[in-house]
N, C-alpha and C positions, 0 to 999 in steps of 0.2 A: 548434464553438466555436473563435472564432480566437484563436490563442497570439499574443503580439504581445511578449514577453520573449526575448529571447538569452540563450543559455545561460551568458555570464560575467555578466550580470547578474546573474541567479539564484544560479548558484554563490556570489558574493560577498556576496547576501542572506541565504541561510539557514543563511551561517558567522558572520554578522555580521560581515564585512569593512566593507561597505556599506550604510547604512540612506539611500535617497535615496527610493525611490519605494513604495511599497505594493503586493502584489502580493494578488490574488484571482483563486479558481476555481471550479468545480462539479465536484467530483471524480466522481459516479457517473451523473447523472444520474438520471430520474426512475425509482419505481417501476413495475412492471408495472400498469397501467389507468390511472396517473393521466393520462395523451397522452389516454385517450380521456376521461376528466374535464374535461378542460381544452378539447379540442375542442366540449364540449357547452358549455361555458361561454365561448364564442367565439373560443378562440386565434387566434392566423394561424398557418402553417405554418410559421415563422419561430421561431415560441414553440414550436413542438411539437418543433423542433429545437434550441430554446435558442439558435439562431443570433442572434434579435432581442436579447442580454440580453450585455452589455456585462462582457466578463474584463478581468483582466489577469495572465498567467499563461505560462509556457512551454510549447513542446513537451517532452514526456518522450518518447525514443526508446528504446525497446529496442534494443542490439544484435542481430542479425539471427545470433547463435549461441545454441548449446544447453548449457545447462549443467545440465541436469536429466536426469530421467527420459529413454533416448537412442532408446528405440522409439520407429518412425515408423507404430505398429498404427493404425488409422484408428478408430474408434468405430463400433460398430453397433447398429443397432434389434433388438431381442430380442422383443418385444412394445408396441404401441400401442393405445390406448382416448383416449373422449374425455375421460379425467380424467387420463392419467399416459403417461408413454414409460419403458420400461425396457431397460436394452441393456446394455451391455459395453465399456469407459472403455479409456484406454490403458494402465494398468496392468493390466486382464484382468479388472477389479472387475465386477459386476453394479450397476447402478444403477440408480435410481429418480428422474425429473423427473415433479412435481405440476405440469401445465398450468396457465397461469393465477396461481399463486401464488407460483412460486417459480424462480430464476433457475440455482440450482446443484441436479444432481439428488445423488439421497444414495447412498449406496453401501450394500451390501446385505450385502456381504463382503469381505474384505481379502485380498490375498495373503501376508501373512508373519502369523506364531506363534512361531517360534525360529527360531536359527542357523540351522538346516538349512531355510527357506524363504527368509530370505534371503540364504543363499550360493545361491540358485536365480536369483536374479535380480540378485544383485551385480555383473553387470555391466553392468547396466543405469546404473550410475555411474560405471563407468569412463573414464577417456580414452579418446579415440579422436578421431580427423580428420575423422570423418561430422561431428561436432558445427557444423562450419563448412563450410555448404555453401560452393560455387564462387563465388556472388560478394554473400556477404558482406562483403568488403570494399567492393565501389562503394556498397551500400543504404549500408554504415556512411560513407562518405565522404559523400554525397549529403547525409545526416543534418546530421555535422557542416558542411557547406555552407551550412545552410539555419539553423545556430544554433540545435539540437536538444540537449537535456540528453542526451547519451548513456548510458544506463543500462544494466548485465549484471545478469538478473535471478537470482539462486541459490536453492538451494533451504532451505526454511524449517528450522532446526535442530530445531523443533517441529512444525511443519507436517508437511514430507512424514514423516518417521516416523510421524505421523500416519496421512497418506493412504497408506501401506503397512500399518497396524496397527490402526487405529482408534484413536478417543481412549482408552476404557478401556485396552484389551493396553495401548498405549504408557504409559499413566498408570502401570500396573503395573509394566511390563517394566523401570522406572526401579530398583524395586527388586529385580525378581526375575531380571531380565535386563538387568541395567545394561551387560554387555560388548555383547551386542545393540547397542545403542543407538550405544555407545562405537565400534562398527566401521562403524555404518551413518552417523555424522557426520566419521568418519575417512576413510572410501572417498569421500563427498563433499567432503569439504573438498579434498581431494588433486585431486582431479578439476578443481573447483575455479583451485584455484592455477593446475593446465597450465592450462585458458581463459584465464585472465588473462594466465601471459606467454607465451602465445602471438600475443593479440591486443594486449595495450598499446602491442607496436614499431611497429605499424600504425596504430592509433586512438586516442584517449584513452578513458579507461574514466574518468566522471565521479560518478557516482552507482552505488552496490550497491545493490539492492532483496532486499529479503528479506518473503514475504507470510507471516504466521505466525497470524493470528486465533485467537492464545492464551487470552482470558479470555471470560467473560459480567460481566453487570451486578455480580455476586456477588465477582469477584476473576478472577485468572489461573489457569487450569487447571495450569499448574505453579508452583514456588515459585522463591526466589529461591536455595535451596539445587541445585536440579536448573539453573536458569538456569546457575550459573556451572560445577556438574560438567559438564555436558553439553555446552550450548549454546557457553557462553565459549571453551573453546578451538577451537570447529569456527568462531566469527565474525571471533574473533581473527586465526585462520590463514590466512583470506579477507583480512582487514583490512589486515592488515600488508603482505599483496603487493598492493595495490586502491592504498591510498596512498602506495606507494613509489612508485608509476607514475602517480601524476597526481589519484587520486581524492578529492575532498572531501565527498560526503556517502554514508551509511551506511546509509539509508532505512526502516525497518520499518512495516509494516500491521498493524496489530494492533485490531480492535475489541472493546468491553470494559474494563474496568476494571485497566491494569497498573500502575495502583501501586505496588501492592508489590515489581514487579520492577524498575521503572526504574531502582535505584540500579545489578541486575547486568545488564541491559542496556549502561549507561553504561561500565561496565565493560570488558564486551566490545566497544566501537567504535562502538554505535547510537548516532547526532548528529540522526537527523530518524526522530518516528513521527507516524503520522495514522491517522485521521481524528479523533483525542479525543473518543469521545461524551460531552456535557454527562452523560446521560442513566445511565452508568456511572461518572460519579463523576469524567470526566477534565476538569476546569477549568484552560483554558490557563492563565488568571489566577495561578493560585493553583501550578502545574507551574512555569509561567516563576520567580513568585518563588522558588520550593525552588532550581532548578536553574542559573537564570539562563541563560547563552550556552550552555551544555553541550546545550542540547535545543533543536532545533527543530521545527515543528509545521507539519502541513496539515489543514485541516479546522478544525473548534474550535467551530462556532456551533450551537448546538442546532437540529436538523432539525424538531422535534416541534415549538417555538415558532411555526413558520408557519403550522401550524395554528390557533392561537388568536388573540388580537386585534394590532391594529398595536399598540397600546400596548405591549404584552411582546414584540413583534419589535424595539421600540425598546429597550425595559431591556434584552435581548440582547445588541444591537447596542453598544449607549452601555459599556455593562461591558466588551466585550472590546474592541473597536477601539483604543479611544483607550492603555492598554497597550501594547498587541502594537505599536500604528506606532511607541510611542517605543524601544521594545528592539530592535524588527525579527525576523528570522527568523520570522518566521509568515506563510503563505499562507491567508490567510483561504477558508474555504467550506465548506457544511455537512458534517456528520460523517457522512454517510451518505449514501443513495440521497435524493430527494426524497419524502415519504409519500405517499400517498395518502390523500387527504382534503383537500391543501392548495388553497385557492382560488387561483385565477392570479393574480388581485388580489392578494393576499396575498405571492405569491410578486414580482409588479413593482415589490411597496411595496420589498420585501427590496432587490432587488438597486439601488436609487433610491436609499436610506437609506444602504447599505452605501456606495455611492460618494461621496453627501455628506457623509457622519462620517470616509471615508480622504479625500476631498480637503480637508474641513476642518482635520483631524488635521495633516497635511502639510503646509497652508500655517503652521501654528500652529507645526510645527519649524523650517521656512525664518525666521521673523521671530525667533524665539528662540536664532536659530544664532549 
């Protein structure tokens, strides 16, 4: 997919500095079998790489340092069949990948329970010099060279407690082990900070990313009450040193319905979440008007719509576009992976509409300016 955005463009769109041009993506690309759907339905190679199918969208660069997890344990196969791979992840987890179905494998067990397993691996958060390899600065110069969103990605205030605990422990541990929690977002946040000014004298740090896949369809697996005990002051403490040095957007992933938490999200610094599933209840429509300029969005169009006829690819389309280009900050593209099931047709009707409704939209501000 070619980026064909700079990065100050971008920046000025999804702060609503600037609303000039419309921006669109494919955030995930398609699900697993649908390439070979598509191939039996004629694609060119071209389609199977989404190369034929017209963005307009930046590069998002990661900084080429480590702000996570700091073992460099390599993953291994533990056992393989022709339905599953099981092995041993970089945190030491056992895990399980269902072939064929599914993209992230599952973990089977966790490494922490209390204090005492994780003062076992706490330093696995700690600062240190490993975190920037030797020449992380040329990739990051190169990057910015080339007019790349420079992004330092951190770890999710939910997330990885998470991926240390599992969701229930953590769910619990909020209440039965809240100091837990309180040291394992304290040791990161800290950690944190040295990355930042370590590397801002250097580079610009433009975008924070934070992946946290907090809720289902149902609501957010934590509330807004644990959002601000917890999470707020471990995004804050990032925040605060992120945009002293240059940064403007806050970024969270989250699929699922967070409603309920967006007011303490806001709170703590989040300005951009994505992907909005329609499907979970997130309607940019209806988000923009609560919030207005405070939220910006990637994603938004219901994935599942391309499934069913052009007509409701159109009601889709007609509902959110004409909106989002007059406020800006939205990067239009679906809220998810592509399904399977979606006919290719269906999917060249999408990206043909989408570009007639923004370059319509667009010229309709231009004569009303």
């Amino acid at each position: 997919m070619r980026a064909d955005v700079f990065r100050e463009e971008y920046l000025d769109y999804m702060i609503f500095r600037e609303n000039k041009r419309p921006l669109f993506t494919e955030l995930f690309g398609p699900l697993i079998g649908l390439k070979e759907e598509w191939q039996a339905q004629g694609a060119a190679p071209e389609e199977l790489d989404l190369s034929a199918f017209r963005y307009r969208c930046p590069e998002i660069a990661y900084l080429p340092v480590n702000a996570g997890w700091l073992s460099a344990r390599p993953a291994e196969v533990l056992q393989e069949t022709d339905e599953y791979i099981i092995g041993r992840d970089q945190y030491g987890r056992c895990v399980k990948l269902c072939k064929g179905t599914a993209t992230l494998p599952l973990p089977l067990d966790y490494p922490v329970r209390n204090m005492a397993d994780w003062l076992q691996v706490k330093h696995q958060y700690e600062f240190s010099e490993i975190r920037l390899p030797k020449d992380w600065v040329r990739i990051a110069d190169e990057y910015l060279a080339r007019g790349h969103v420079l992004t330092l990605s951190i770890p999710g205030g939910f997330d990885e407690p998470r991926q240390l605990m599992g969701e229930e422990a953590l769910c619990m541990a909020y209440y039965e082990q809240p100091e837990l929690i309180h040291d394992m977002l304290d040791t990161m946040g800290d950690m944190v900070v040295r990355v930042i000014k370590r590397i801002s004298p250097v580079v610009p740090i433009d975008n924070i990313f934070v992946h946290e896949d907090m809720a289902g369809k149902s609501g957010s697996l934590v509330g807004p009450r644990q959002v601000s005990e917890f999470m707020t002051p471990y995004y804050r403490k990032v925040w605060q040193h992120a945009r002293v040095v240059g940064a403007r957007l806050f970024s969270l992933d989250s699929d699922g319905d967070i409603n309920g938490v967006i007011p303490a999200l806001l709170d703590a610094g989040i300005n951009v979440v994505y992907p909005m599933e329609p499907a979970a209840n997130m309607d940019i429509v209806v988000v923009r008007r609560k919030y207005g300029t405070r939220l910006a969005f990637i994603g938004g169009i219901d994935k599942h719509v391309l499934r069913r006829s052009k007509e409701e690819i159109l009601v889709e389309l007609e509902y959110k576009i004409p909106p989002m280009i007059a406020s800006g900050g939205c990067m239009f593209g679906l809220d998810h992976r592509i399904p399977n099931g979606t006919p290719l047709e269906n999917y060249r009707f999408y990206i043909q509409k989408v570009w007639e409704m923004m370059d319509r939209e667009a010229a309709r501000r231009i004569e009303t300016a």
